[in-house]
Every structure is written in C-alpha cells, then in structure tokens.
N, C-alpha and C positions, 0 to 999 in steps of 0.2 A: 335714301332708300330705306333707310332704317325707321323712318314713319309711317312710309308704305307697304300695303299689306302684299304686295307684286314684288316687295324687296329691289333686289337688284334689276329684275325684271321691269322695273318703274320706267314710266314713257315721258315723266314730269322732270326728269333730272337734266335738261342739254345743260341750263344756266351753270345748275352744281358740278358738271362734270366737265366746265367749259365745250361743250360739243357744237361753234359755231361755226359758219359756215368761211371759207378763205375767203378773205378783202383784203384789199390795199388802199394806204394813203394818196394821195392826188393830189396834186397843185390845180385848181381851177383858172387859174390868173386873174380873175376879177372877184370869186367870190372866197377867196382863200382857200383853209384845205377842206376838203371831203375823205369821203367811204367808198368803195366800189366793189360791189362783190365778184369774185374770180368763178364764181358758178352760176349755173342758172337755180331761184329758187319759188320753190312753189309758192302759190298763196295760202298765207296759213299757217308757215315754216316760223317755228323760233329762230331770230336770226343772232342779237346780243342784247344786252341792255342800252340805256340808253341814257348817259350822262353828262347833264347838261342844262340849259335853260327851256321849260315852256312857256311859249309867250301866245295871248291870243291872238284873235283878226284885230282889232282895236290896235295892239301895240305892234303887230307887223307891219299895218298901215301907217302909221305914228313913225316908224323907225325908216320906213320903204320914203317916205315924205321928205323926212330930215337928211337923208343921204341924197335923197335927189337933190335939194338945195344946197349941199354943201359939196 
C-alpha cells in the first residue's frame, strides 16, 4: 500500500495481505492431491499463486502418452 497512491485503500494487495479465497487438500485417487475451493468464485477473482511446474501441449501430450504405456 505504501506505493500506492489509494494507500490502504489499495484494491491490488489480496496476494500482500494473503486475502485468498478457503480451499482444501483432496485425495483424487488416481491423480494424486489437488485444490478445491470451499466458496463459489467469480470470474476474474484473485484466487493464490501458483507454484509449481508450467508445462506446454507438447509435453502434456508427451507425459499423457508415457503414462499410458506404462
């Protein structure tokens, strides 16, 4: 807030102020764990970060392939 000229009043801070939204961990059974959020949320909504692997179509295909054969 302190960069912004809206101060406290700043609409940009959920991530700084951890302001997300409630989710819980999940056992899926076949695809390990996930996310699930405990609310309904708009489209649009800051929801968390996100950390972790980006992989393209190329190597989801690639990986979707090699687990099929194995």
């Amino acid at each position: 807030p302190g960069l912004c000229e809206a101060g406290d009043r700043c609409q940009n801070q959920r991530f700084t102020k951890r302001l997300y939204p409630k989710i819980e961990r999940f056992f899926t059974g076949s695809r390990g764990w996930g996310l699930r959020s405990l609310i309904d949320i708009k489209k649009g909504t800051f929801i968390n970060e996100y950390v972790g692997e980006i992989i393209d179509d190329q190597e989801c295909k690639r990986r979707l392939k090699e687990a099929h054969e194995n």
